[in-house]
N, C-alpha and C positions, 0 to 999 in steps of 0.2 A: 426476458422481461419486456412484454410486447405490448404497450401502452390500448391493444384493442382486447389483450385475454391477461387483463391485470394475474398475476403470482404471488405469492408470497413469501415473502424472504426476510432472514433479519439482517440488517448493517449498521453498519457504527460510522457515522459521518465527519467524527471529529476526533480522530488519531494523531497524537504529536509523533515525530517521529525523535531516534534520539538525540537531535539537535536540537531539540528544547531542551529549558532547565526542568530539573529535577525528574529524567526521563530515563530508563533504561537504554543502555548501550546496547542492548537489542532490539531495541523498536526499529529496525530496518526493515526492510522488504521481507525478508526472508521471517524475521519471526514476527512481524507482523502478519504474512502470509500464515504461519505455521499456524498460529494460536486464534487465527479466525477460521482460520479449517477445524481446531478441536472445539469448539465452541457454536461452530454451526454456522457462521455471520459468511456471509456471501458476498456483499459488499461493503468495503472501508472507505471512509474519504479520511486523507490525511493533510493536517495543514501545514504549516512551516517549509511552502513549497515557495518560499523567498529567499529560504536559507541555499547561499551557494553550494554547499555538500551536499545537503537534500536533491536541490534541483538536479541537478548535474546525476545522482542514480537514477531519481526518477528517470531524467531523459532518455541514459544509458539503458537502463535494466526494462521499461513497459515500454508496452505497443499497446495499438488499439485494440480493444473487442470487441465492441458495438457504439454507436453512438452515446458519445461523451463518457465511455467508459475504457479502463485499458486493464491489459492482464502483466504478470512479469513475462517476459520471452520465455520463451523455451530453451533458447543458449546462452542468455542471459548468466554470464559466469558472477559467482555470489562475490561479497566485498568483503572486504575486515569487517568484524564487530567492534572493533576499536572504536573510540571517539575520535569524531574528524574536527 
């Protein structure tokens, strides 16, 4: 995504993750990762990154990819799907 040879990509900027109300217990990384991958979406932004459980995987689980963006690790081991 190289701001001098624009691309085109779809993303979805406004993902709750499952620490909002009325959200699936898999809206974490991992099926939020899964289900932008069958659907084509390249980029997600997700909010509810005030929520203490939220933040705290987020920290754990991405790195950076490129400016102001980040990916999951690669050893990034997966979490419960439970509610936290």
């Amino acid at each position: 995504m190289n701001p001098l040879n624009p691309t085109r990509f779809l993303a979805d900027l406004h993902v709750h993750s499952k620490h909002s109300r009325a959200t699936s217990g898999q809206c974490d990384l991992d099926g939020l990762a899964t289900w932008a991958a069958r659907k084509g979406v390249a980029v997600v932004g997700t909010g509810d990154f005030t929520h203490p459980g939220w933040f705290r995987e987020l920290h754990e689980r991405l790195e950076p990819a490129e400016p102001g963006l980040h990916k999951i690790r690669q050893n990034a081991s997966p979490v419960s799907r439970s509610m936290s």
